[in-house]
C-alpha positions in Angstrom: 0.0 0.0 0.0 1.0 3.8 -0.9 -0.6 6.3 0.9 -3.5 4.5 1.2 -4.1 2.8 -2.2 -2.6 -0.6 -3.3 -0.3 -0.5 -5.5 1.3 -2.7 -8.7 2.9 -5.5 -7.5 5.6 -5.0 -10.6 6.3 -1.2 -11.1 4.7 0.2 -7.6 2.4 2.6 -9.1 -1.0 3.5 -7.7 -2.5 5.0 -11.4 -5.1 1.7 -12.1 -7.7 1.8 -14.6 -11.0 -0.1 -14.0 -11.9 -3.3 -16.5 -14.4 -5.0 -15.3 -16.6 -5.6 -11.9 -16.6 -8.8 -10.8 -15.0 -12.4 -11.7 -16.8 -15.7 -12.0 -18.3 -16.1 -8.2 -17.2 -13.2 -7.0 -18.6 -10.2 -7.5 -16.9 -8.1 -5.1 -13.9 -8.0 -7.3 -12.5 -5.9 -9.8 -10.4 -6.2 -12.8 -8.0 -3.4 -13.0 -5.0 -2.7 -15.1 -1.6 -0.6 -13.7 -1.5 2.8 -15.8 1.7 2.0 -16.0 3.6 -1.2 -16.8 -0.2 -2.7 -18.1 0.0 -5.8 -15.4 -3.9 -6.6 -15.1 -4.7 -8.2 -11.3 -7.8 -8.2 -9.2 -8.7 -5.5 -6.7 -8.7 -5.8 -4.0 -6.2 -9.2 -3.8 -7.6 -11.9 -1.9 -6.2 -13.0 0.9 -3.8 -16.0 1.3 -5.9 -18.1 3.2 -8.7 -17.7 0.2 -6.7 -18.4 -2.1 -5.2 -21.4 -0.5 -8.9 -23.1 -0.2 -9.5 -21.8 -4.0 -6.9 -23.4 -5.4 -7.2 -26.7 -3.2 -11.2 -26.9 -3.9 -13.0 -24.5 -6.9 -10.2 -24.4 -9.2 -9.6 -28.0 -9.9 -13.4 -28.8 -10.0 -13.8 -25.8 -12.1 -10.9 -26.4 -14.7 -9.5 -29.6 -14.6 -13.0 -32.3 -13.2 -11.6 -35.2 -12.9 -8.0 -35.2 -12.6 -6.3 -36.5 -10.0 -2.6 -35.1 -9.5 -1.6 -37.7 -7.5 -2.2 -40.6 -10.2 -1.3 -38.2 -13.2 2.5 -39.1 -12.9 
């Protein structure tokens, strides 16, 4: 954060511009691009912990039914 505002995790500027509201399930997201270096990311970044139980439960379901990581090698 920068006074306030979050800021791009690659060039640490605070300009963003606004793409879209809200992704998949989650509508309390937004899709924002740096004014800067371009680097599109959602606002505001989800926590660890929600990520975490994303990727270990909606992701694979979501993307990849079926697979099973442990007998895929």
């Amino acid at each position: 954060m920068k006074n306030g505002l979050a800021v791009c995790d690659v060039c640490a500027a605070s300009a963003e511009e606004f793409l879209q509201r809200g992704v998949r399930n989650r509508q309390d997201l937004n899709v924002v691009r740096c004014s800067d270096c371009g680097l599109v990311r959602l606002s505001p970044l989800p926590g660890e912990g929600e990520l975490k139980a994303y990727y270990a439960d909606s992701y694979r379901e979501a993307h990849e039914p079926g697979l099973d990581p442990a007998g895929a090698y």
